[in-house]
Wavefront OBJ file of the C-alpha trace (Angstrom):
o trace
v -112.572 -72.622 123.881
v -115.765 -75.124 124.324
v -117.343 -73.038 126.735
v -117.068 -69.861 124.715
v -118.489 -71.496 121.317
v -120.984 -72.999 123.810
v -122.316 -69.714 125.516
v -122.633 -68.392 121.664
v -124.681 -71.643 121.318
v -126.695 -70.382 124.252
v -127.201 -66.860 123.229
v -127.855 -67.557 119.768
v -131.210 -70.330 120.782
v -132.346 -67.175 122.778
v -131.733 -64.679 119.962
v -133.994 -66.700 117.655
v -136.414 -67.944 120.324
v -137.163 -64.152 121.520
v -137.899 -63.515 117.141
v -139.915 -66.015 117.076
v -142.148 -64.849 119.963
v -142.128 -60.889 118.822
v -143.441 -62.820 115.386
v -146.653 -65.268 116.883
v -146.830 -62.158 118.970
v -147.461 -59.623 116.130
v -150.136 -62.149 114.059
v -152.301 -62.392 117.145
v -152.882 -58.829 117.515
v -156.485 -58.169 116.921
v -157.809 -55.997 113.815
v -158.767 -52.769 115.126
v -162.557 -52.163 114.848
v -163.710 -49.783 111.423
v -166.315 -47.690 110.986
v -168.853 -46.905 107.803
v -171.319 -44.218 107.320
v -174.202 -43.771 105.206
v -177.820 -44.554 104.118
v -179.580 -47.861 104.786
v -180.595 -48.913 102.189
v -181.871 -52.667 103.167
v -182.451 -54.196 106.517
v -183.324 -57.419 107.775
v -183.005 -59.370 111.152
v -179.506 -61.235 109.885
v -178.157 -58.128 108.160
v -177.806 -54.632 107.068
v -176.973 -53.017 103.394
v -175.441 -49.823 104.019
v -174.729 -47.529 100.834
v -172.855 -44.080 100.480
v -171.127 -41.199 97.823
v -167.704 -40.934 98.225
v -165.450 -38.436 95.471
v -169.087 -39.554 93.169
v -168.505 -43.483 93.159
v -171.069 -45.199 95.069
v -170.251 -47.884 97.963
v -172.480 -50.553 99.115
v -171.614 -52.780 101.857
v -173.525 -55.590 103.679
v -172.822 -56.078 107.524
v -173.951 -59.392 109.624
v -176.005 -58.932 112.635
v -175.827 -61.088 115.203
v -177.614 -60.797 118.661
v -174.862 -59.543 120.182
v -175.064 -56.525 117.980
v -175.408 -53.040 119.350
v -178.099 -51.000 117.363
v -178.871 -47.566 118.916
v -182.154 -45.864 117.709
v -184.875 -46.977 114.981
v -182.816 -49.166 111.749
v -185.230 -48.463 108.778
v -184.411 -47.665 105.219
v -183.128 -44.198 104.025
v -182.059 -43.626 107.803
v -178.542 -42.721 107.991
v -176.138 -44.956 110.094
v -172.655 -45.434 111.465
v -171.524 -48.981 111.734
v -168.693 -50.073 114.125
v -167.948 -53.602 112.036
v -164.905 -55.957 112.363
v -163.717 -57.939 109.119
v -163.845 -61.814 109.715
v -163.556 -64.732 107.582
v -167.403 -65.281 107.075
v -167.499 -61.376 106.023
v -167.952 -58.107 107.836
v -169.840 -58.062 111.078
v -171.726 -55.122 113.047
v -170.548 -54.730 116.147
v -172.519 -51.349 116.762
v -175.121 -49.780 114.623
v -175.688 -46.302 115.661
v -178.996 -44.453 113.454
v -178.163 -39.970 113.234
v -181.333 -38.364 113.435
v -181.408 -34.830 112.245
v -181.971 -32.191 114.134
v -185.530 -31.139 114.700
v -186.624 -28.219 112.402
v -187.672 -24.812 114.598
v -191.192 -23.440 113.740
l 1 2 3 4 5 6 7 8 9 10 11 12 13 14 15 16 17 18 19 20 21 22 23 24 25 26 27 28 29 30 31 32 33 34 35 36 37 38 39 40 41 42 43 44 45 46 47 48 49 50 51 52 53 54 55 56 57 58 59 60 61 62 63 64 65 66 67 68 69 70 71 72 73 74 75 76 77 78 79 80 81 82 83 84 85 86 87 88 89 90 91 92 93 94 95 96 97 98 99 100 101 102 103 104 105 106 107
């Protein structure tokens, strides 16, 4: 009878052991990446204020830049953006800053 309550022993250590790696696991995962588009409306080396409409409340958010930051085409004001950002501790930061440029207008 000691070796059966002993292989339950056994099994049970793994049981919890395997639960507690699914667990660390899980809170390791990365966040995945998020996007936000809209209108720059104030740019500077260390960051980027990027406002938009949405169902008529305005949003305003403020994204780090770091040199490690992606920005395709010109970042001015009143150019509209998308922004690849991850949320951290110290607050969002751009990963990729990608300016639309409308399409040329035919003469």
């Amino acid at each position: 009878m000691s070796v059966v309550k002993f292989l339950c022993y056994v099994a049970l250590c793994m049981l919890i052991a395997g639960f507690r790696l699914h667990a660390q696991d899980l809170t390791d995962q990365k966040k995945p990446d998020s996007f936000f588009s809209g209108t720059v409306t104030e740019c500077t080396s260390d960051h980027v204020s990027v406002a938009r409409r949405f169902s008529g409340k305005q949003e305003k958010r403020t994204f780090r830049i770091t040199p490690a930051t992606r920005i395709e085409g010109k970042l001015l004001p009143k150019v509209r953006v998308t922004v690849q950002y991850t949320t951290e501790d110290e607050g969002d930061l751009a990963k990729r800053i990608v300016v639309r440029t409308s399409p040329a207008k035919a003469k």
